[in-house]
N, C-alpha and C positions, 0 to 999 in steps of 0.2 A: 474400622480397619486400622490397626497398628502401623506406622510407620519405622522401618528399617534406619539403623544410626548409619548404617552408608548404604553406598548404591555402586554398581559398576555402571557406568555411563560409557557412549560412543560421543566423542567430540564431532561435531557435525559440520567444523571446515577440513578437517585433516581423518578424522577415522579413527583416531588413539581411542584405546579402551584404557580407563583410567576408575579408578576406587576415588567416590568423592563422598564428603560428607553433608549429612541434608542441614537443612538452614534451622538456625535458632539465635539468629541475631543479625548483625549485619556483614555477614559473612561477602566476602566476593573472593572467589576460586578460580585460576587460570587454567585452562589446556596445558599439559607442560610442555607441547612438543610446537605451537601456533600460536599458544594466549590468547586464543579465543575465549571470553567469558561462560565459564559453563554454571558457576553458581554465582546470582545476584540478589539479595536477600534484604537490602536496605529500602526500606519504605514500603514494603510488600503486605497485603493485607486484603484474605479472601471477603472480610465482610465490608471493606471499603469497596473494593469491585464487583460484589455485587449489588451494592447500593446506586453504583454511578452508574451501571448496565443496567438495572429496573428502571431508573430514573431517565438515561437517554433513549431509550425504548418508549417510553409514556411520552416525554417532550417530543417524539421524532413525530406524533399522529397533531398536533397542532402545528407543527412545524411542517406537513405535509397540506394540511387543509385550509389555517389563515391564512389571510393576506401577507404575500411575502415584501415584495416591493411596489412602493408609489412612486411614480412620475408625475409633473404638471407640467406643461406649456400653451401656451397659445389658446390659456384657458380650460384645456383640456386634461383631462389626470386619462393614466394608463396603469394597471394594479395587475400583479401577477400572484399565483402561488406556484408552488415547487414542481408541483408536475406539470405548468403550463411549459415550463422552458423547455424540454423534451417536447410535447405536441408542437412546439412553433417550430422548432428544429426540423423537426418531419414533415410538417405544412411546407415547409420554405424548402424544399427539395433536399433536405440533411439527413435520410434518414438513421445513416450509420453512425453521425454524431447524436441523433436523439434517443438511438439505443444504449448508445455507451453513456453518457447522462442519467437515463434512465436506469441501468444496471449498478450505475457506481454509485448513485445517490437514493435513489427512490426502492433500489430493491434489493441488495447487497446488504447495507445498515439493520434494516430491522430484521434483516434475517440474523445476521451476527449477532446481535443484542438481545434476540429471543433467544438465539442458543447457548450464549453466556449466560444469563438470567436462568434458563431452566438446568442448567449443568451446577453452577454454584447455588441452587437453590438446592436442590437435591442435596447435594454435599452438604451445607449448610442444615438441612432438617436428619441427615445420616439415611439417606437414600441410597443404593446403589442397583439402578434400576441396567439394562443391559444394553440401553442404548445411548447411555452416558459417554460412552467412550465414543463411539462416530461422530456424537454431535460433539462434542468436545472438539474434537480434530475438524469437523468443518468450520467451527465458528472462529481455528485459527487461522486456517487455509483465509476466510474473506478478509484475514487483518489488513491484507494487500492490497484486497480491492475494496472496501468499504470505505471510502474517501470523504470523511463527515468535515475531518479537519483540512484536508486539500480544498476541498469547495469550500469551505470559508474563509480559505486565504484568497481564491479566484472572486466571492463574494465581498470583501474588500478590496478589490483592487477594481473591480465593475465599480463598487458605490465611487471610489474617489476618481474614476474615470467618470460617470456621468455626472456627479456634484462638480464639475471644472464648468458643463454645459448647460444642466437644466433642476430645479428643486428635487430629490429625491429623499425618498421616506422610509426610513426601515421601518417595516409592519409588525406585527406581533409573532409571524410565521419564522421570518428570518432571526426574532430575538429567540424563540426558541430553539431554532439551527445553531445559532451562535452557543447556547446553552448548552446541547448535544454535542456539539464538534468540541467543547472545553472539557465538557465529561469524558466521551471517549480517549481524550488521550490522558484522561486521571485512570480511566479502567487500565490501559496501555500498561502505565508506569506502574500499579499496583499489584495487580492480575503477577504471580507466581507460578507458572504454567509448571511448573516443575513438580510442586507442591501438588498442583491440581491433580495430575496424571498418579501421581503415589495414593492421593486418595482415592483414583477411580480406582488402581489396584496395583501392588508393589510391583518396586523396580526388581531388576534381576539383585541377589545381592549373595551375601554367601548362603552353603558353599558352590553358588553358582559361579565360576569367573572365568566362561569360556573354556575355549574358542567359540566365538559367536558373530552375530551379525545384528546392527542397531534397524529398531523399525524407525521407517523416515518418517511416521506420522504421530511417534510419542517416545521416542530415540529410547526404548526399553529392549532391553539386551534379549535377544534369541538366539536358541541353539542354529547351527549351521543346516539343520536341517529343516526347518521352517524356510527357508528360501522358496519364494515363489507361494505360501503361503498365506494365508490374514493374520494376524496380529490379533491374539488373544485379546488385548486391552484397547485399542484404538480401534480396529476389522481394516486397516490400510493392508496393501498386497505387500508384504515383505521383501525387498531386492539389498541383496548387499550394499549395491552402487545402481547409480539412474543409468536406464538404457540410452544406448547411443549417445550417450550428452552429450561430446563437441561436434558430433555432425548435428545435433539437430537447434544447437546452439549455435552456429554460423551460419547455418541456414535461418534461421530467423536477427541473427543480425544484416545478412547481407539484405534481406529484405527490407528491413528497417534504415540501411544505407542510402538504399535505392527510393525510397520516402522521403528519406530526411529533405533530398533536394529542392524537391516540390513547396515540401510544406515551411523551408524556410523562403526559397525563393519569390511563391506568388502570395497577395495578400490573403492573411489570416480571418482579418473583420473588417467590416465598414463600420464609423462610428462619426457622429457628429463634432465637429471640430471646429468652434465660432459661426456655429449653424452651417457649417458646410460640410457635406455627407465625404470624409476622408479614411479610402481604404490604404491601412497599414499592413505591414511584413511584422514579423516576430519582434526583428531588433526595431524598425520602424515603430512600432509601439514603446518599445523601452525607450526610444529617444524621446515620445512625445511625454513620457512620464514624466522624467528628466527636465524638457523645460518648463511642464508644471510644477516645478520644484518639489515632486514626489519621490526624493532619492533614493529613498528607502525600499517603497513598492521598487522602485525603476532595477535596483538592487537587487532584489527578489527574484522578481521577474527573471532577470536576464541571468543570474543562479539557475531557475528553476527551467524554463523556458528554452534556455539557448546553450549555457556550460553543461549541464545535468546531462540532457543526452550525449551531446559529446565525450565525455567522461566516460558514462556508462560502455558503449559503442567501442571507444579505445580500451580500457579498461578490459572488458572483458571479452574482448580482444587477444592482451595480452596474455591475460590467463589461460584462454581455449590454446595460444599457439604455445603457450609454455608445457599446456598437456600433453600436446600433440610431439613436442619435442622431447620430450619427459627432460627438462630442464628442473635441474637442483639448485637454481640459483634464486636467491630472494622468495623463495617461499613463504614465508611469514608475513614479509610486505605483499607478496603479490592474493593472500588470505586476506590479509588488513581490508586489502582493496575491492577485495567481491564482496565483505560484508559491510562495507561503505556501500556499495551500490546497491546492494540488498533493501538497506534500510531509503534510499535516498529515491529512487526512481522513482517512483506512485508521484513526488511532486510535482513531476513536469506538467500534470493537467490542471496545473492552475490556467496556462490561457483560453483550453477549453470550455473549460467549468466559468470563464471570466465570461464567452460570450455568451453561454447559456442563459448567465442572470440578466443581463441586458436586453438582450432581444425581445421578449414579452411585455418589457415598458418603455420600447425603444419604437413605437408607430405611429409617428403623427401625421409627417405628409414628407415631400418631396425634399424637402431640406432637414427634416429632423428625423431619422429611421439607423436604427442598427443592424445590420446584417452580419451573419458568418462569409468568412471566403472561401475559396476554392483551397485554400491550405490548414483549413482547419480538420477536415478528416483524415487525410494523411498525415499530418501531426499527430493526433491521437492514436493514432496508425505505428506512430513508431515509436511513441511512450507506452502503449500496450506490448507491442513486439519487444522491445527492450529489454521491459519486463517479464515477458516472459522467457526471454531468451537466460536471464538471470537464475531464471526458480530452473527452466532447464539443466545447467551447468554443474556439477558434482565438483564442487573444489576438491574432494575428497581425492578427485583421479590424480590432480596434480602432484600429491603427497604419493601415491599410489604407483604411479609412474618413475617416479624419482626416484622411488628406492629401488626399480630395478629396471634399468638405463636399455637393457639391452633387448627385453623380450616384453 
């Protein structure tokens, strides 16, 4: 299928329909009216992403089945693999952290990687089978939740957490995790999603150019009367703008408010601390990083862990009540700012994902055992709500609102 020297595109923080041109070098193209990045073409390359998505797809089934972590003490070794932390989780009375574990690590990934491998494979042998385009659009949707490279910053920060206290072993399972979580974010940075969707099937281009309305799930321009529609090329339900997004985006942040308290307040994990079983708080742990002279994690951490939701929470915040106000002020910063939080939120499960790896090689006896706290489910509670409250919110209304104050 021939691709078009341009395209009419929907900018998807503001709504502008703009005529852009498709990549043949290292092109990067602004929004004119938010500067949001709409063409990024430097280092992009469909046969390098499908290489690293074959590839962490094959390493993700030994990184599932070896041995992931070794423990020794008191004579005794403790060995986990990937999906024991999820069943200890649920053993040990957790079970709504051992779902979420489970989903974000064990079963979200290889689904994402099967369906990037089978989308760019097809393309790659000149395939255009008809249900390229759904999978396509789900294997983007999991970019969010497939957390290969989140848990292996959580995966570091557990090993230098229990290397202060007892001999720990990375196993053959975790170096291929490590492998995986490097690949996917080479897939990330390669992956041309732009490119991709013109070759499932062209953008709108002349002499199409509107009035119309972008699909949310492959931003290809339609007539105004496909509203409420599927989308020819992706099958997503066509809507101008997301329904009710700042009610149902303050409602899931107030929820996430009303969380947060808990799960910073009571402790998160119990963890051996000079063989003494020592349950910590969110910041509580960062300070224990800190005086093991762990700066850098303790840094992290307290980024990803403790500023991040806050951010987020205020943040978009701001933006729902500037909707709500049809406020024309700072618009472009206050765009900057949702697609900061866009990208950034998925981090905060690094402390969850930290007590995951620990717990299954953390059981010897009465003074050396790792536990989750009563504040670790509602934390994940509100790094999920966050997040979703994020993918909720149509910045687009704030542009939308703005330009007409009064109705």
């Amino acid at each position: 299928m021939n691709e078009s020297a341009t395209a009419i595109i929907g900018c998807p923080s503001c709504g502008l329909l703009q005529r852009t041109a498709h990549c043949t070098g290292p092109e990067l193209a602004y929004c004119g009216r938010c500067r949001t990045p709409l063409v990024h073409c430097a280092g992009k390359s469909l046969d390098v992403a499908l290489a690293c998505a074959s590839a962490t797809l094959l390493l993700l089934i030994p990184a599932m089945c070896a041995p992931f972590l070794t423990t020794s003490a008191f004579g005794a070794t403790r060995s986990s693999i990937l999906p024991s932390s999820a069943s200890a989780l649920w053993q040990e009375g957790w079970p709504l952290l051992g779902i979420v574990f489970a989903l974000f690590v064990l079963v979200f990934p290889p689904l994402r990687f099967a369906a990037l491998s089978a989308v760019l494979l097809a393309i790659r042998v000149g395939a255009r089978p008809r249900w390229l385009g759904p999978v396509f659009r789900t294997a983007n949707t999991l970019q969010t939740w497939a957390m290969l490279d989140v848990f292996f910053v959580g995966l570091a920060v557990a090993y230098a957490r229990l290397h202060v206290s007892i001999p720990v072993t990375i196993d053959t399972g975790a170096k291929c995790f490590i492998a995986c979580a490097v690949l996917s974010l080479v897939v990330r940075a390669t992956l041309d999603k732009r490119r991709v969707w013109r070759l499932i099937a062209a953008d709108a281009g002349p002499p199409f150019a509107g009035p119309g309305i972008v699909c949310p799930g492959c931003d290809r321009l339609l007539p105004k009367d496909a509203e409420g529609a599927h989308c020819p090329r992706c099958g997503a339900r066509v809507r101008a703008r997301r329904a009710d997004s700042v009610p149902r985006t303050m409602a899931l942040l107030l929820a996430a408010v009303l969380l947060y308290f808990p799960a910073n307040l009571y402790p998160i994990a119990t963890i051996p601390i000079d063989f003494r079983p020592t349950a910590y708080t969110v910041l509580g742990g960062i300070i224990d990083l800190s005086k093991s002279r762990l700066l850098g994690l303790a840094l992290l951490v307290f980024c990803a862990s403790f500023a991040i939701p806050i951010l987020k929470m205020a943040g978009l915040s701001w933006c729902a009540v500037s909707s709500l106000r049809r406020s024309n002020k700072g618009l472009i910063g206050k765009t900057r700012v949702y697609r900061l939080l866009e990208e950034i939120g998925r981090w905060s499960m690094i402390d969850p994902f930290t007590i995951a790896c620990f717990i299954p090689v953390m059981d010897f006896n009465v003074l050396l055992y790792g536990r989750a706290g009563p504040a670790a489910t509602p934390f994940a509670a509100v790094v999920i709500l966050t997040t979703l409250a994020v993918k909720c919110f149509d910045p687009r209304q704030m542009w939308d609102r703005a330009a007409h104050p009064g109705g």
